[in-house]
C-alpha positions in Angstrom: 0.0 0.0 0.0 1.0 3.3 -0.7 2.0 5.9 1.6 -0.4 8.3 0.7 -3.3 5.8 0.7 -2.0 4.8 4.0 -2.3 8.6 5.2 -5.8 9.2 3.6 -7.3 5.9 4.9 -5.7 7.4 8.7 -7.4 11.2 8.0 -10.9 9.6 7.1 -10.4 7.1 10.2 -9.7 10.6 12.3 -12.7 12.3 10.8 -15.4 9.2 12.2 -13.9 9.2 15.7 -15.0 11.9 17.4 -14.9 11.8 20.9 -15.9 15.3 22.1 -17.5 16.0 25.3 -21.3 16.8 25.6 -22.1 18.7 28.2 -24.7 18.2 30.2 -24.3 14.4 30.3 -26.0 11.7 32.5 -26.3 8.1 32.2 -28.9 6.1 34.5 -27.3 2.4 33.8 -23.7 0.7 33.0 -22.4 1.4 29.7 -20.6 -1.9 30.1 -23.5 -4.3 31.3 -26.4 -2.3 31.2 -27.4 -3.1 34.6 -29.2 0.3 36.5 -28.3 -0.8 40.1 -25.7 1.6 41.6 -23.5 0.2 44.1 -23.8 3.0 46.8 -28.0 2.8 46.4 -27.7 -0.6 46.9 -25.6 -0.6 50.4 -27.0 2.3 51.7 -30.2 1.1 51.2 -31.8 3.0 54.5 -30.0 5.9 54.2 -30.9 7.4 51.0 -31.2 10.7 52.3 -27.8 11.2 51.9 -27.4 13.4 48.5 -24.1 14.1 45.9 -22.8 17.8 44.8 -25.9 17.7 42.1 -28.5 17.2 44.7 -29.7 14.1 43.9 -29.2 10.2 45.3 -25.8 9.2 46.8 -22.9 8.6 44.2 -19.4 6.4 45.1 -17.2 9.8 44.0 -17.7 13.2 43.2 -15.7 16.2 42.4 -15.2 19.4 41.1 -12.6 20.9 39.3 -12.0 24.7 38.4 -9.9 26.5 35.8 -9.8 29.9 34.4 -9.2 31.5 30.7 -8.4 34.7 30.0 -12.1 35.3 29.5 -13.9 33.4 31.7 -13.6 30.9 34.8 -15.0 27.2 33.8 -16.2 24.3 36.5 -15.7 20.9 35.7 -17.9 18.5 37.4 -18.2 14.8 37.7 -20.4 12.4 39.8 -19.9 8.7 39.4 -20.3 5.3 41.1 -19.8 1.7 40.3 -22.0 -1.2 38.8 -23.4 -3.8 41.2 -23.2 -6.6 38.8 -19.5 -6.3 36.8 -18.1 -3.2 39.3 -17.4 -1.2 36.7 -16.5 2.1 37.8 -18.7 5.1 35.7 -19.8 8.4 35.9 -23.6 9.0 36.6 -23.1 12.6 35.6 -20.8 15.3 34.2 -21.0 18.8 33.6 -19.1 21.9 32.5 -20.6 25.4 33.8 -18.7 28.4 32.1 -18.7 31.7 34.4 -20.1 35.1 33.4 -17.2 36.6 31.7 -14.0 38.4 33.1 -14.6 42.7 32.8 -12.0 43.6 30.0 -11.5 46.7 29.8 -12.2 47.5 25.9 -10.3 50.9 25.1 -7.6 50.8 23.2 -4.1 50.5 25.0 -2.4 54.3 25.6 -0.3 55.4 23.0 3.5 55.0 24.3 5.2 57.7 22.2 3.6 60.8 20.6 3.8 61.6 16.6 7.4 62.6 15.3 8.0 66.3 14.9 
């Protein structure tokens, strides 16, 4: 084979894999199994008062994770637990919440030397 047809066959391969985050996300089962019973609802089975960062039932890990750009600050967060039946470990839900933006200041910078005369 060619090298070029080698290099084409690798840029169309590129162009079907696209494994960009969609934000808000949740799943309600196991993307491995496809069982829905959660590990922590299933040994906390009288104490489901207990809640995650989202506000909703008890998850096996949680966090949160913040970053800033020069416009904005972003928050990263992730809840997840584990499968009952394979113990696959997987997040329940994931979202990214972008700030209101930074004040810029939008007049031009000062001029550092005057006109030549």
């Amino acid at each position: 084979m060619e090298r070029s047809e080698r290099r084409r066959q690798k840029k169309e391969a590129d162009k079907k894999e696209d494994y960009g985050p969609v934000y808000p996300r949740t799943y309600d089962k196991c993307p491995f199994c496809g069982c829905p019973a959660r590990y922590t609802v299933e040994a906390m089975k009288g104490d489901l008062h207990l809640e995650d960062i989202l506000g909703k039932q008890p998850a096996l890990f949680s966090f949160e994770y913040i970053y800033s750009t020069p416009t904005q600050e972003v928050k990263l967060i992730v809840v997840g637990d584990s499968c009952v039946r394979c113990g696959g470990f997987y997040t329940l839900a994931r979202d990214k919440i972008k700030s209101t933006g930074l004040l810029l200041p939008k007049k031009p910078p000062p001029k550092l030397f005057g006109p030549a005369g």
